[in-house]
DRENPA-892628 format. One record per residue (C-alpha): residue number from 1; residue in three letters; x negated, y, z negated. Coordinates in steps of 0.5 Angstrom, whole numbers. Layout:
// DRENPA-892628
(kolti NUM; 'ALA'; (X; Y; Z))
...
//
This chain:
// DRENPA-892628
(kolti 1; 'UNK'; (0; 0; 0))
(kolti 2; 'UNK'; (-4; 6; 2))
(kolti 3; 'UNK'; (-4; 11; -4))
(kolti 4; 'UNK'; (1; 17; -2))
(kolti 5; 'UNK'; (5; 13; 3))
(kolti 6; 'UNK'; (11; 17; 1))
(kolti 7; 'UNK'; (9; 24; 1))
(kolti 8; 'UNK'; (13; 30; 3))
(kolti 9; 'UNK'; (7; 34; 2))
(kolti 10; 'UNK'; (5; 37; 8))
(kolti 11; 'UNK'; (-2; 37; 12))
(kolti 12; 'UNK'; (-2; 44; 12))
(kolti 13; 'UNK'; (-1; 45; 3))
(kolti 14; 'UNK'; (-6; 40; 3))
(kolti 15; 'UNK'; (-11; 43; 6))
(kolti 16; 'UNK'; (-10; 49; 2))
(kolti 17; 'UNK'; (-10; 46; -4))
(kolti 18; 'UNK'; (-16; 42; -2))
(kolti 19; 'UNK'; (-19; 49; 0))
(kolti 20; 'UNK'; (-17; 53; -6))
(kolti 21; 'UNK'; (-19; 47; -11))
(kolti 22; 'UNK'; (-27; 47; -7))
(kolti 23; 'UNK'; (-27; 55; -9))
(kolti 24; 'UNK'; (-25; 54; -16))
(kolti 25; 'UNK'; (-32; 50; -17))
(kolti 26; 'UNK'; (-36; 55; -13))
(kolti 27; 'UNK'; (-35; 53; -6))
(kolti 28; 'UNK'; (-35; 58; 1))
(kolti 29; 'UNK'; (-36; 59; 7))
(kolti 30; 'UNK'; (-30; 53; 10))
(kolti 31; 'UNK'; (-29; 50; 16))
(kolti 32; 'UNK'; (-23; 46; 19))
(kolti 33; 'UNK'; (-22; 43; 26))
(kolti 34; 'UNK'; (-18; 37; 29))
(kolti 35; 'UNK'; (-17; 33; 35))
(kolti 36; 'UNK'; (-14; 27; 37))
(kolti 37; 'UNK'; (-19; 22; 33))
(kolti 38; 'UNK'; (-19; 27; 26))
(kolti 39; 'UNK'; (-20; 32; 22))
(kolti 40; 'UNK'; (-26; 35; 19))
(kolti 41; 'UNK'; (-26; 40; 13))
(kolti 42; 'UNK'; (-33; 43; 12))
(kolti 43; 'UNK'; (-36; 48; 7))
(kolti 44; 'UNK'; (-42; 51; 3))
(kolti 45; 'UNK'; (-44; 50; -4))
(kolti 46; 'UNK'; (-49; 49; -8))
(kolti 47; 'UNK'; (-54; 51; -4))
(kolti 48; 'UNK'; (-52; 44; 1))
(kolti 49; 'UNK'; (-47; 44; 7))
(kolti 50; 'UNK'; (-41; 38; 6))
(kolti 51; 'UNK'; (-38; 36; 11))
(kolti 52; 'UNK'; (-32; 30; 11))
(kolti 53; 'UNK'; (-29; 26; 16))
(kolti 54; 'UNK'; (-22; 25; 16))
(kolti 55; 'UNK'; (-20; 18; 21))
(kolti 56; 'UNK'; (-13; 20; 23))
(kolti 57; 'UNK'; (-9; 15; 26))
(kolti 58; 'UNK'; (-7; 14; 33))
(kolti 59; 'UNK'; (0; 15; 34))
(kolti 60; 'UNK'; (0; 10; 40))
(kolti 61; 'UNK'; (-1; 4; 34))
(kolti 62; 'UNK'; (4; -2; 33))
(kolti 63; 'UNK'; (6; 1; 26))
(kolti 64; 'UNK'; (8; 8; 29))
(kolti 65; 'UNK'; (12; 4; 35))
(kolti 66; 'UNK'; (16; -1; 31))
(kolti 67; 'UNK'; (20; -2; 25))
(kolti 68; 'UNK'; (20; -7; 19))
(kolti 69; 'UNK'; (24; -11; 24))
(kolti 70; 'UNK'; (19; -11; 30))
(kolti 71; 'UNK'; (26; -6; 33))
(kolti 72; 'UNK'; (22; -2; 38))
(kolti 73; 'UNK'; (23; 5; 34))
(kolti 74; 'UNK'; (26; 12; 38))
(kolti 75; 'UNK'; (20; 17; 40))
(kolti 76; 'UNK'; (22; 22; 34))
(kolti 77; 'UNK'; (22; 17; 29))
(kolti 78; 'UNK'; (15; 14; 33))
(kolti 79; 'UNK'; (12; 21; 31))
(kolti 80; 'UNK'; (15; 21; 24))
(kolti 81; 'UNK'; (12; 15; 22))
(kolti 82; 'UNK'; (6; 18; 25))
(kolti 83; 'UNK'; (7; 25; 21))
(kolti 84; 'UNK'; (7; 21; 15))
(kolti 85; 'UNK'; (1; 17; 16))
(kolti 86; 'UNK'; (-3; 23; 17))
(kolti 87; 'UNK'; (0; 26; 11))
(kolti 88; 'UNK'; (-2; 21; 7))
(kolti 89; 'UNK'; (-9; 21; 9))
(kolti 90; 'UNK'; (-10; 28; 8))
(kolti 91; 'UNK'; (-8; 26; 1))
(kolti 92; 'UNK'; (-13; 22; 0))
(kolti 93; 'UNK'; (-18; 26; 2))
(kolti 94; 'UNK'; (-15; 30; -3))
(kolti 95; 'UNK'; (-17; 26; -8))
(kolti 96; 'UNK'; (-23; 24; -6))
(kolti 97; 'UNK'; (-26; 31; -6))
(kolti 98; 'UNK'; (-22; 32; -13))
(kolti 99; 'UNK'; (-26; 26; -16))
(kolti 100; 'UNK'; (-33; 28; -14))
(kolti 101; 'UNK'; (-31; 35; -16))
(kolti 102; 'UNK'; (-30; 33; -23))
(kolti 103; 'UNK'; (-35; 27; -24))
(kolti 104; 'UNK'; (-40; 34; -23))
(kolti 105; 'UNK'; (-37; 38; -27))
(kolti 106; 'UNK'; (-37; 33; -32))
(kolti 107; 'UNK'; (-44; 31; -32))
(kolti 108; 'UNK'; (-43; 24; -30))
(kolti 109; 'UNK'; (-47; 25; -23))
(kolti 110; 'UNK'; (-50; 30; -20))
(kolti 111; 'UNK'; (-47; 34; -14))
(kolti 112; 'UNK'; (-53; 31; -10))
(kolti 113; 'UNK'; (-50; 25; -13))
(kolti 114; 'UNK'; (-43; 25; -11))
(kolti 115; 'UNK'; (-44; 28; -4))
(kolti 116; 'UNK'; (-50; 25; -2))
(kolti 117; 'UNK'; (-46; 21; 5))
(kolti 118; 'UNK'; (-43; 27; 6))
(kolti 119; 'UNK'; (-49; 33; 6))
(kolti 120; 'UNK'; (-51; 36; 13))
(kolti 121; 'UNK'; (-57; 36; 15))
(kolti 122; 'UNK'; (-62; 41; 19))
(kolti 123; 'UNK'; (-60; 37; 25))
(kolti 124; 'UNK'; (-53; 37; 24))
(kolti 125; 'UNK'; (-52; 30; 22))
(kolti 126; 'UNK'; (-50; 28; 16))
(kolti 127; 'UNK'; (-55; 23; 11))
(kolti 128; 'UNK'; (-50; 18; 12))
(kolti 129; 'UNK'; (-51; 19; 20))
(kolti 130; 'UNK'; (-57; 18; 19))
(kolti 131; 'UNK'; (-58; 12; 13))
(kolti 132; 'UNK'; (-52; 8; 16))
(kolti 133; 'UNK'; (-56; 5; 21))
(kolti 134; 'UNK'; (-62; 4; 18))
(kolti 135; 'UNK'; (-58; 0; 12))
(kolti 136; 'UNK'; (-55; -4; 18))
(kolti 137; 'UNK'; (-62; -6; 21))
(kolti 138; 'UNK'; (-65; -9; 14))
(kolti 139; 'UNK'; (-60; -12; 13))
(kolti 140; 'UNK'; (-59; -15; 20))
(kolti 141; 'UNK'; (-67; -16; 20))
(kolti 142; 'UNK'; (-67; -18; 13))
(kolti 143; 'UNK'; (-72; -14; 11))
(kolti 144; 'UNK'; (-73; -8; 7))
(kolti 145; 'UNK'; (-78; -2; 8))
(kolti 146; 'UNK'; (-83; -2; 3))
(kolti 147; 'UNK'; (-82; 3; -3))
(kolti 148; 'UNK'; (-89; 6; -3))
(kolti 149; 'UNK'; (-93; 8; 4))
(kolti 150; 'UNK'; (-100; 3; 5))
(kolti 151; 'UNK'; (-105; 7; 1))
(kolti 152; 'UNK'; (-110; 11; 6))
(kolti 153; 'UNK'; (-118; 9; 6))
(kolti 154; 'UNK'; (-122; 11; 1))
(kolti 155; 'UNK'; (-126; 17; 5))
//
């Protein structure tokens, strides 16, 4: 059951309550964008851009076109499963950012810490960008780096 999945709270509130929650703990400098795949929400603080992707469901899915029945459902109710999905969605990128916030704010981690997949680097990519592939390939490999660089040579 997908957290959320009755809300009637719209994307547009949710985004704003994202927004106004970010700026009580000391974010600026927003940004929002959309498209068919998703959404994306970034913002400055402490110093380190964040930026959090949001997959939105694609309204061509099975679940939106039918029923509980398999009844194929009218295009308006089609759009309206769809709309409550993306609801749902931003709701639980609500609470993620929410939590992360709190777990700062009480000390349990640092902002680093809780945000660490989601920093921009100076490329433009995330840290997940970059460290998810590599994760993949020492685990496909069955190797792991090793912790220290090999000493140099004594000059």
């Amino acid at each position: 059951m997908p957290y959320a999945e009755n809300t009637s709270v719209s994307v547009e509130k949710t985004e704003a309550e994202i927004k106004a929650t970010l700026r009580r703990y000391g974010a600026d400098r927003f940004m929002t964008g959309e498209d068919r795949a998703g959404a994306v929400i970034s913002f400055e603080m402490k110093d380190r851009r964040v930026t959090f992707r949001l997959p939105l469901p694609d309204r061509a899915e099975q679940r939106f076109k039918f029923d509980g029945r398999r009844n194929v459902r009218p295009v308006a109710k089609q759009t309206e499963a769809w709309e409550q999905a993306c609801r749902s969605r931003w709701r639980a990128l609500f609470l993620c950012i929410k939590a992360k916030l709190e777990s700062v704010e009480s000390g349990i981690e640092t902002f680093e810490d809780a945000f660490l997949a989601q920093i921009v680097l100076p490329d433009g990519g995330t840290v997940a960008d970059h460290i998810l592939p590599r994760i993949a390939d020492a685990y496909a490999s069955g190797t792991m780096q090793p912790l220290l660089p090999p000493p140099r040579p004594l000059a």
